[in-house]
C-alpha positions as CSV (number, residue, x, y, z in Angstrom):
1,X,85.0,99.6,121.6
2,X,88.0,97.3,122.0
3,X,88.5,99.8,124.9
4,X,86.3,98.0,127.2
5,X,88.5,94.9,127.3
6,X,91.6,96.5,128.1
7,X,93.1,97.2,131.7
8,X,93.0,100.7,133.1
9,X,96.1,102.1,134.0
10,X,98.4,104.8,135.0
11,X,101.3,105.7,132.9
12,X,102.8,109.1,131.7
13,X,101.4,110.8,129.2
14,X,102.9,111.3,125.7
15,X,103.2,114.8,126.3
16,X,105.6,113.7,129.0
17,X,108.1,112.3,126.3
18,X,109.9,115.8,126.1
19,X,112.4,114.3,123.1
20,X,111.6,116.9,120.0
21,X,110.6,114.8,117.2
22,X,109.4,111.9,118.6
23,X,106.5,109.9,117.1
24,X,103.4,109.0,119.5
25,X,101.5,106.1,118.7
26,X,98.0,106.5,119.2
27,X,97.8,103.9,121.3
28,X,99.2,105.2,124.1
29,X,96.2,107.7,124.4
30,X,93.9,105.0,125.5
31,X,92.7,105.1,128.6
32,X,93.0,101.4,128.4
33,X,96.3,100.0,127.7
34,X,96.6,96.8,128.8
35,X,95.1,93.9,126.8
36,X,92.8,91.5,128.4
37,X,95.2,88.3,130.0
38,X,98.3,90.5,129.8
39,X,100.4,91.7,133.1
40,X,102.3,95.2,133.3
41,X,106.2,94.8,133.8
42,X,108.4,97.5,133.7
43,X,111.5,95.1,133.3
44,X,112.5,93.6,130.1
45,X,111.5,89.6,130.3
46,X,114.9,88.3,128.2
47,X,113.2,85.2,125.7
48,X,115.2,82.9,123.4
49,X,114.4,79.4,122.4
50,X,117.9,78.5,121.2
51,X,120.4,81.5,121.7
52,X,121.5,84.2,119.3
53,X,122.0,83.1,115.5
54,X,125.2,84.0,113.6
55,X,124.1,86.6,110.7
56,X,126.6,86.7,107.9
57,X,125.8,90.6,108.3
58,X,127.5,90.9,103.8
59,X,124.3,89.3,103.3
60,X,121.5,90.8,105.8
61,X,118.9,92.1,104.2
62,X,115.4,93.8,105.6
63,X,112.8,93.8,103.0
64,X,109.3,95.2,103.2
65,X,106.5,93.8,100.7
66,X,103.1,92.5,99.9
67,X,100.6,94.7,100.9
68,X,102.2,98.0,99.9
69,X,102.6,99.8,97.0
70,X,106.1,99.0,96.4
71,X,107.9,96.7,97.5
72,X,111.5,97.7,98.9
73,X,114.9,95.9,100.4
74,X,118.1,97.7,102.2
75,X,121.3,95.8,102.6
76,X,122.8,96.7,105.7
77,X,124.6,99.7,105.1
78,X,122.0,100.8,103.3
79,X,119.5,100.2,106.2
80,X,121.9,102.0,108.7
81,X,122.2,105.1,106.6
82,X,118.3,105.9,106.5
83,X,117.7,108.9,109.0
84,X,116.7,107.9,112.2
85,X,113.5,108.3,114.4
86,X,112.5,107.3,117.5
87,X,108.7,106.3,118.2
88,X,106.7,106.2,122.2
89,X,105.1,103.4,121.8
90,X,103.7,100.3,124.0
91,X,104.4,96.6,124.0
92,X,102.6,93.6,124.3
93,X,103.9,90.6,124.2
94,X,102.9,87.1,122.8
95,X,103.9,85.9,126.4
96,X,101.1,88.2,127.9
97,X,103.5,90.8,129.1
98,X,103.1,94.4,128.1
99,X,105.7,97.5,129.2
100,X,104.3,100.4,128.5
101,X,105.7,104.2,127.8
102,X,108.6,103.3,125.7
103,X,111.0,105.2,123.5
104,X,112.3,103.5,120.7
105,X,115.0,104.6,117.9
């Protein structure tokens, strides 16, 4: 249904992304893509309200909890030793700019 509301558009298709491995989000299978008051760009818009913040990286941590059924945290190192993946995925924007058919990881 949400369908409806989003713009119609062009882009590859996921079976383009010829990277073995890769994880396609669903999303990118709608024939809609675009969000209703958002615009295309195939640049990257560059956004910060007050520069890049110095991270004491000894104690960085990324921790993933509440709704799940454990919670979890990875220092750093940790974080940088867990086996990678790479994702086609689109973006939207809170500034109401979406770049579609990327390949993160």
């Amino acid at each position: 249904m949400r369908d409806q509301y989003y713009q119609r558009i062009d882009p590859r298709e996921p079976e383009a992304v010829d990277e073995p491995g890769v994880i396609i989000s669903p999303d990118t299978r709608r024939e809609a893509r675009i969000p209703p008051g958002q615009t295309r760009t195939r640049k990257w818009p560059v956004l910060d309200a007050h520069g890049t913040p110095d991270i004491d990286l000894e104690k960085w941590t990324f921790t993933i909890d509440g709704l799940v059924e454990r919670s979890q945290s990875w220092s750093l190192d940790e974080f940088m030793k867990l086996p990678p993946v790479k994702v086609y995925a689109d973006f939207h924007c809170v500034t109401r700019w979406s770049r579609l058919d990327n390949v993160w990881g």
